[in-house]
C-alpha positions as CSV (number, residue, x, y, z in Angstrom):
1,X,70.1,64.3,103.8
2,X,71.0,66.0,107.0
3,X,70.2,65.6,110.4
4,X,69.9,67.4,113.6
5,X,72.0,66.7,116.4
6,X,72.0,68.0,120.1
7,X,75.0,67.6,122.2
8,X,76.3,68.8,125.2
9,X,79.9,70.3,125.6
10,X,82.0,71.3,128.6
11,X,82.6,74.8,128.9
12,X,86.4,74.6,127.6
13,X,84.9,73.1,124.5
14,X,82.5,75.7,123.7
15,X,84.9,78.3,124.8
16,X,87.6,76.9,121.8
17,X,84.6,77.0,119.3
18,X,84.1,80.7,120.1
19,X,87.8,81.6,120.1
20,X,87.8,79.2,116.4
21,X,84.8,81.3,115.5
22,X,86.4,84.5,115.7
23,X,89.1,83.4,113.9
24,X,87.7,81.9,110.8
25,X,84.3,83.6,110.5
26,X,82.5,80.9,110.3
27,X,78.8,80.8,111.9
28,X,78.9,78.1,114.8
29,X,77.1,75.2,113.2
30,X,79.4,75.9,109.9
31,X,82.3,75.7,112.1
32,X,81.1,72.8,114.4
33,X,80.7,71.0,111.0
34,X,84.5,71.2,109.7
35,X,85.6,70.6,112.2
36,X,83.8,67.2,112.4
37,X,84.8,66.3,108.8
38,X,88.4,66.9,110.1
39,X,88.2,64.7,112.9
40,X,86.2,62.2,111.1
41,X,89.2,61.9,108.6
42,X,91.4,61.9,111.2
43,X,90.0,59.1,113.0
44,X,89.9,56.9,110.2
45,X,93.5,57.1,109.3
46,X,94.5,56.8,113.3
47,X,92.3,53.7,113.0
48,X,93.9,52.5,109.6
49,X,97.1,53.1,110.6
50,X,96.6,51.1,114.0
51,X,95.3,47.8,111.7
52,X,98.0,48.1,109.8
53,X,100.5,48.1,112.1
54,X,98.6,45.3,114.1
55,X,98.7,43.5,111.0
56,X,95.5,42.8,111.0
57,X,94.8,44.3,107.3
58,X,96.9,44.8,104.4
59,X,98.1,48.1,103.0
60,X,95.8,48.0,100.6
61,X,92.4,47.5,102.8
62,X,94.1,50.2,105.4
63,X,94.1,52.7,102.5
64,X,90.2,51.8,102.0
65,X,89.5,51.9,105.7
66,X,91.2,55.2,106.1
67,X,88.7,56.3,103.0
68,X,92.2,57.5,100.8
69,X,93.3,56.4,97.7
70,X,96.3,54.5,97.7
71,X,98.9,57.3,96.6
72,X,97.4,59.5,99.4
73,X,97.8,56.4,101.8
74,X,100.9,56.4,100.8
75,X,101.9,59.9,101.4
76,X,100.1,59.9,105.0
77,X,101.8,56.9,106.1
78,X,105.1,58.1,104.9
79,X,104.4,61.5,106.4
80,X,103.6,60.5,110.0
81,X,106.8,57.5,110.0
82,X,105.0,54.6,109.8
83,X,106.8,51.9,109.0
84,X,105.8,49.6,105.9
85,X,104.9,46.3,107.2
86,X,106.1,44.2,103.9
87,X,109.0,43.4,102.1
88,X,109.9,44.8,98.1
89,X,107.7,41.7,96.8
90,X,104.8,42.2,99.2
91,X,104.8,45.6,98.1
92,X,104.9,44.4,94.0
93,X,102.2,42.0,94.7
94,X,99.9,44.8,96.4
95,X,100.6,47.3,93.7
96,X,99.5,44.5,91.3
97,X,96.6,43.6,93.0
98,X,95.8,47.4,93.4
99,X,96.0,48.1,89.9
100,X,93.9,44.9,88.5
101,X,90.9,46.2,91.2
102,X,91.1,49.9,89.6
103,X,91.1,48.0,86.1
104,X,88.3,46.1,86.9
105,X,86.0,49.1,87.5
């Protein structure tokens, strides 16, 4: 289901969405859309990556919040530096823990 939104944007804003237009030849709303899924996604891993670090969820649950599966986690976190915030046996125990939840399903 779908709903309408209005919104107002400053000038520079709706001047990048013309120039982005242009470039991808995509009608505005079309356009206006991807580029919301993008930041969407992007959010949520910014937002992962930052309760992660924090500690304040495991690698696991950051790779749920984030809305990737863990080998895509994995790849992001690795990709942007992120430092992995458990040893070798923290790492078995999620990888177990992982795999008995995919099991289970």
């Amino acid at each position: 289901m779908s709903e309408r939104l209005s919104i107002v944007i400053p000038e520079e804003m709706k001047a990048e969405i013309e120039v982005l237009q242009k470039m991808t030849h995509l009608d505005k709303s079309s356009l206006i859309r991807q580029l919301l899924r993008k930041s969407i996604r992007e959010f949520r891993i910014e937002e992962a990556i930052k309760a992660y670090v924090d500690g304040k969820v495991s690698f696991d649950k950051a790779s749920e919040v984030a809305g990737l599966n863990m080998w895509d986690w994995i790849d992001e976190v690795h990709r942007r530096g992120v430092q992995m915030q458990m040893s070798i046996e923290d790492a078995r125990q999620e990888i177990v823990e992982w795999k008995k939840s995919k099991d289970s399903t």
